[in-house]
C-alpha positions in Angstrom: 0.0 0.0 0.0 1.6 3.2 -0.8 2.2 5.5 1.8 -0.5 8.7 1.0 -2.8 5.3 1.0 -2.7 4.5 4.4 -3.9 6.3 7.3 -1.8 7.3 9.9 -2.9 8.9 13.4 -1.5 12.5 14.2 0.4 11.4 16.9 3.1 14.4 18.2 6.7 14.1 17.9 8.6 14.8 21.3 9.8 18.3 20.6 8.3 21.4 20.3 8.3 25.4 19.8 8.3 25.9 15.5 10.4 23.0 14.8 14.2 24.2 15.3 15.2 20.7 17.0 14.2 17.2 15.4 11.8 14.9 17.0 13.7 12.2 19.0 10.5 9.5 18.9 7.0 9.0 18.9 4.7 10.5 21.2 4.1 8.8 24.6 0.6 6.5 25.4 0.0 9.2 28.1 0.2 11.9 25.6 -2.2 10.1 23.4 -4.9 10.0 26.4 -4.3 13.0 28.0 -2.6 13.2 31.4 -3.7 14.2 34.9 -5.2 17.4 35.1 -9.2 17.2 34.7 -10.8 17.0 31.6 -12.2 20.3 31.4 -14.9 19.0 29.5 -17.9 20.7 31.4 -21.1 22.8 29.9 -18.8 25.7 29.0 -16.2 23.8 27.2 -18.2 21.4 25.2 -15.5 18.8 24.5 -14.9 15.6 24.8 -12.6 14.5 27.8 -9.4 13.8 27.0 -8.4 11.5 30.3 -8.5 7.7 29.7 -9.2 7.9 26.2 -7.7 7.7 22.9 -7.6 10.7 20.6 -11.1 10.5 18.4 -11.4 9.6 14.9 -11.1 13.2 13.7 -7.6 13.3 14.3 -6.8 10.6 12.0 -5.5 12.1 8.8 -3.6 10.5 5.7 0.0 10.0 5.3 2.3 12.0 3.3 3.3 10.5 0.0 2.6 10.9 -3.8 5.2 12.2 -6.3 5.3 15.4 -5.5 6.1 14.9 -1.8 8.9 13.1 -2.9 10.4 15.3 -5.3 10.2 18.1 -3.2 11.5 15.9 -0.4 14.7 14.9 -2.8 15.1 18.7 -4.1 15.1 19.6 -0.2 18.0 17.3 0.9 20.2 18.6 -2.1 19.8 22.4 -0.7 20.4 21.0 2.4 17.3 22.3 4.2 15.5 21.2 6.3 11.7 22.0 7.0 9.6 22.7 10.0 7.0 20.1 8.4 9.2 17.4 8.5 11.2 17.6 11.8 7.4 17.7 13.0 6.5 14.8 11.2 3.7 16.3 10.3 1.2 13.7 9.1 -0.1 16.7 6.6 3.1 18.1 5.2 2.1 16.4 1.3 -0.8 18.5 1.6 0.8 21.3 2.3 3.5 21.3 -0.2 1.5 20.1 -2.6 -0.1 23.0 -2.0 3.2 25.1 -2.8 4.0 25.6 1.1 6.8 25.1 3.4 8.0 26.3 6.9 11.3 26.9 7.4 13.1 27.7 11.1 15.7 29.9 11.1 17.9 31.8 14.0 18.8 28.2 15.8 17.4 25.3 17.4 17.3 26.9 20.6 14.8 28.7 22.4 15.6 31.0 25.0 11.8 30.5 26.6 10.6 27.3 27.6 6.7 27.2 27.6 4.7 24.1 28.9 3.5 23.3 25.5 6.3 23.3 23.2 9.2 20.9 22.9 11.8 22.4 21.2 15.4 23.1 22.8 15.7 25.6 25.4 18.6 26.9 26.6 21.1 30.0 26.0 22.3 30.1 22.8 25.2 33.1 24.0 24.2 35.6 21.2 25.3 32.9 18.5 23.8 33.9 15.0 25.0 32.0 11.0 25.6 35.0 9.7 25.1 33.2 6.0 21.4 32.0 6.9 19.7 34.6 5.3 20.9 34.5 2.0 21.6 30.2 2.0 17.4 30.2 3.4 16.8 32.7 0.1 18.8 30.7 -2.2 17.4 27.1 -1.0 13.9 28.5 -0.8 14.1 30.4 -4.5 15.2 27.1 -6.2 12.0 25.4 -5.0 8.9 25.8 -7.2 6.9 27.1 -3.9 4.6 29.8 -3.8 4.2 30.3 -0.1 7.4 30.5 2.3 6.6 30.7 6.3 9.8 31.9 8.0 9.4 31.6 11.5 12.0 31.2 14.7 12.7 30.6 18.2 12.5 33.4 20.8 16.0 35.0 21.2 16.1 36.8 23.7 19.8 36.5 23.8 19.5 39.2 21.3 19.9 42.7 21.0 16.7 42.7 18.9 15.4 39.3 19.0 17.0 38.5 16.1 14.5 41.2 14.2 17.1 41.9 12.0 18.0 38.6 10.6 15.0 37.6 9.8 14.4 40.9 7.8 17.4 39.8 6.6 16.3 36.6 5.6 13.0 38.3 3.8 15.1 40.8 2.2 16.9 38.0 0.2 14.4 35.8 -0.7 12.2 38.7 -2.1 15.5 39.7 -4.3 15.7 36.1 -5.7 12.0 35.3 -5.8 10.0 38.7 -6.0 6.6 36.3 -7.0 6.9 34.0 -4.0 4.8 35.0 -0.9 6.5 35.2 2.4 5.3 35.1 5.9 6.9 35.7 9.0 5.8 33.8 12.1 8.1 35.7 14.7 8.4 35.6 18.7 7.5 39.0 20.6 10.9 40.7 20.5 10.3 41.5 24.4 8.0 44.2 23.2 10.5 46.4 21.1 8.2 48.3 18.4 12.1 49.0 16.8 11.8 45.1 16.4 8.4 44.9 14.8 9.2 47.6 12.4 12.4 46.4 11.2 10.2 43.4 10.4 7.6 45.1 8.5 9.6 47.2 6.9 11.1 44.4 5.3 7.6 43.9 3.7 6.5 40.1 4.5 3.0 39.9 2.8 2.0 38.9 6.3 3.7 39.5 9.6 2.2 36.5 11.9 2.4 36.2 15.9 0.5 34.1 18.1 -0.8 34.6 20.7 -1.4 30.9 21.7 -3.7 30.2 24.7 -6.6 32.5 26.4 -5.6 35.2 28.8 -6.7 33.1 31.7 -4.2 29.9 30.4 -1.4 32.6 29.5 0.6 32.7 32.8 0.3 28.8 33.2 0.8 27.6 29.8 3.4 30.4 28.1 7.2 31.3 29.7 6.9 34.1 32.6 8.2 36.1 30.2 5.7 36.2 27.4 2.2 38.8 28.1 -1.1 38.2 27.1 -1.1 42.1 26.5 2.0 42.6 24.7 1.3 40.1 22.6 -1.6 42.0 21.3 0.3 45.0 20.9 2.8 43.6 19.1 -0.1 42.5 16.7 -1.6 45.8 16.7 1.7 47.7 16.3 2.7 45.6 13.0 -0.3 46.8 11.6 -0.5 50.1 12.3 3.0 50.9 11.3 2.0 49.3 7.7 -1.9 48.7 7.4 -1.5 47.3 4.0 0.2 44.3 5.3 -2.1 41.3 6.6 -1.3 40.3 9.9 -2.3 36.7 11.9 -2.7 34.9 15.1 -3.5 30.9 16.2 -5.0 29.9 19.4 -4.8 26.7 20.5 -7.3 24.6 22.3 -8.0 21.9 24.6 -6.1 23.1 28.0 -8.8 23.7 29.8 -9.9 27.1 29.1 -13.9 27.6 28.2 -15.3 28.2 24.6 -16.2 31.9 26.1 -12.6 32.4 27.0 -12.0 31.0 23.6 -13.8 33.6 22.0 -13.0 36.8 24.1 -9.0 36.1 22.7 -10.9 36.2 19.4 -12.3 39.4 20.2 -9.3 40.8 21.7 -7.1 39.6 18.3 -9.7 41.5 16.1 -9.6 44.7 18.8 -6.0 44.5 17.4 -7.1 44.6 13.9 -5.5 41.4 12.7 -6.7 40.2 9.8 -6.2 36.4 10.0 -6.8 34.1 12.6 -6.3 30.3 13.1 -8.0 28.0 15.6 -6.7 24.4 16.4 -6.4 21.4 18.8 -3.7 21.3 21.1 -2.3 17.7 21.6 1.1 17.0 24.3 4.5 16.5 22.8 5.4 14.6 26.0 4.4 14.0 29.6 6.4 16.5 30.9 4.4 19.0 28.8 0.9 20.5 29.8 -2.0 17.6 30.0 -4.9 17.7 27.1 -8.1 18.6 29.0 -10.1 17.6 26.4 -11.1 16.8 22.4 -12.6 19.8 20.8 -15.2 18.4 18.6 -15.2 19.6 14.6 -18.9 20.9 15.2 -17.3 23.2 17.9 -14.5 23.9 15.9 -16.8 25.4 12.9 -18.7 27.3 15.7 -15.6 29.1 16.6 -15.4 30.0 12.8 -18.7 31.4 12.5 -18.2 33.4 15.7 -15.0 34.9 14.0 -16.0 35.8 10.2 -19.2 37.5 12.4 -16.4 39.8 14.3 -14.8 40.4 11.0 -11.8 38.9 10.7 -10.7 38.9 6.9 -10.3 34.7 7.4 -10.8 32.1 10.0 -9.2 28.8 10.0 -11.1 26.7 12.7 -10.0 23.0 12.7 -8.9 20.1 15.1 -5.6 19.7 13.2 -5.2 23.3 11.7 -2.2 25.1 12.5 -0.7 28.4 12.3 0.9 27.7 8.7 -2.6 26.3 6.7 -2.5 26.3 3.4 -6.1 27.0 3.2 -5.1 30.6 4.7 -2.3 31.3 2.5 -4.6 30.1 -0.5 -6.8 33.0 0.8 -3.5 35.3 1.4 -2.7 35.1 -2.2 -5.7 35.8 -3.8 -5.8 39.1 -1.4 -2.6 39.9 -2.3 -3.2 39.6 -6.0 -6.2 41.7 -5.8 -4.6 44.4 -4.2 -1.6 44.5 -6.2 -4.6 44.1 -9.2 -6.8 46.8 -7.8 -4.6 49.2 -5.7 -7.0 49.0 -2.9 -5.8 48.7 0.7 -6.5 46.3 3.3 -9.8 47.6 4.3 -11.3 47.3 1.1 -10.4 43.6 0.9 -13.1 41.0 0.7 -14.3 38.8 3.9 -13.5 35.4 2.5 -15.1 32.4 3.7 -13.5 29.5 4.9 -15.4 26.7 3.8 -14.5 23.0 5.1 -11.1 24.3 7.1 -13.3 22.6 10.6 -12.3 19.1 8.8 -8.8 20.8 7.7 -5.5 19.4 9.0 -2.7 21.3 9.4 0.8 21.4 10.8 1.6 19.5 14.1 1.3 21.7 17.0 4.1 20.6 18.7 7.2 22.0 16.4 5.6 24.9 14.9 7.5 28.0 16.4 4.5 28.9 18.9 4.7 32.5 19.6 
């Protein structure tokens, strides 16, 4: 049976954060049921429990496989780079670059923060920086016959600037060798620094992504001390007032034990910040040690959130159990915004809503190895 034949469960690798470090095995039986912890599944969260159980059939997706996976795959080991969908294992990634996506980690494999969902490296990496990455990420990248890139990172707040400059960097180049290939950047908080945000922007990403992760009430448990509720907002907000024709977006994940009103008060509080884009999806454990799953959001739920968002305006709403901050159905809708500005010389507000049909029975990337920010 050939490999995109055969279904495989979305089972999470053992690292975390937006990929920088490999997975080093499977996920653990405890991770696949949950943990101790409660299963938050009451009236308000509508879920179902995730103690004692195994994950529900909606989380069973098919594997990657098919030509094009493969020659992508072979082209991607001759430039020498390696993605964020694969060191995720990510049970979606021949979707996605079928699709014409990739994610691709740069600044390290090691995050300064250390947040109680995420498994990827933390430690101090002493200021250490490839100074070649941007333009070896632009060359790699422009070779490939992709039409989205998502450059995204771990925190560094070893940094001066967070390492704000080498991502622009990093943008900078590929837009010189590829001017037609979209680019987003899925970037950390830079402590706050509006200098950092700006040097971002200015490097003109066609969208400038940041997430704010959990609900304000899970923030302090779930995210490093040193990550806000707040300034993650105003990073958000400042991105997009500094250049308002550039589409900014935020993910939320779900499933550790906030309530669906919660959930949708951090919707409300994204859109106060006027971002445009906003993805929704399950949260599943890299590992014990990580934070327990309090319960299975159900797709039905899922496409409730959705129709709660496009009501509050958001430009697009990816609301699925597997979708993640990179979905391609979002940076389907990204490029046909794109092109229509570009077409019609009309600024973000006059941008069509879209709708985002069947993204509740989407999969997307693998929380775990995603750079959450």
């Amino acid at each position: 049976m050939s490999a995109d034949a055969e279904l495989a469960e979305a089972v999470a690798p053992s690292e975390r954060h937006t990929g920088g470090a490999g997975p080093s095995g499977p996920e653990s039986s405890d991770a696949v049921v949950g943990g101790a912890g409660g299963s938050g599944s009451g009236a308000a969260g509508k879920g179902a429990p995730a103690i004692g159980r195994a994950k529900p059939s909606w989380l069973k997706v098919r594997a990657p496989g098919g030509s094009e996976y493969r020659r992508l795959k072979q082209t991607l080991r001759k430039l020498d780079l390696h993605t964020v969908c694969e060191e995720a294992r990510c049970p979606n990634v021949g979707e996605c670059w079928s699709a014409g996506t990739a994610t691709v980690m740069i600044l390290g494999d090691t995050c300064t923060r250390g947040c109680r969902f995420c498994a990827v490296k933390t430690g101090n990496p002493r200021g250490g920086i490839d100074p070649r990455e941007p333009e070896h990420v632009a060359r790699a990248l422009a070779e490939l016959e992709l039409k989205y890139a998502v450059l995204t990172m771990v925190d560094r707040d070893d940094l001066l600037d967070g390492g704000a400059e080498h991502v622009a960097l990093t943008v900078t180049a590929l837009k010189r060798r590829r001017p037609s290939m979209l680019v987003e950047t899925l970037v950390g908080d830079f402590r706050g620094s509006h200098a950092a945000v700006e040097a971002v922007v200015e490097a003109r990403p066609d969208v400038f992504a940041h997430n704010l992760e959990v609900t304000r009430a899970l923030t302090r448990a779930i995210r490093d001390p040193r990550c806000s509720y707040d300034r993650s907002l105003d990073v958000l907000l400042h991105a997009k007032e500094h250049a308002p024709e550039r589409l900014t977006k935020s993910s939320l994940m779900v499933g550790l034990g906030e309530t669906d009103e919660e959930i949708l008060e951090a919707m409300r509080d994204l859109r106060a910040a006027k971002v445009d884009i906003v993805t929704v999806g399950q949260y599943l454990r890299p590992t014990p040690k990580h934070a327990a799953v309090e319960r299975y959001v159900t797709p039905e739920q899922f496409a409730l959130y959705e129709r709660e968002g496009q009501a509050m305006g958001f430009q697009f709403v990816a609301s699925g159990p597997l979708v993640r901050s990179s979905y391609h159905a979002a940076e389907a809708f990204v490029a046909a915004a794109v092109v229509s500005s570009e077409a019609t010389g009309r600024g973000e507000s006059d941008r069509p809503v879209a709708q985002s049909r069947g993204v509740a029975g989407g999969q997307l990337l693998r929380p775990e190895l995603l750079v959450r920010r």
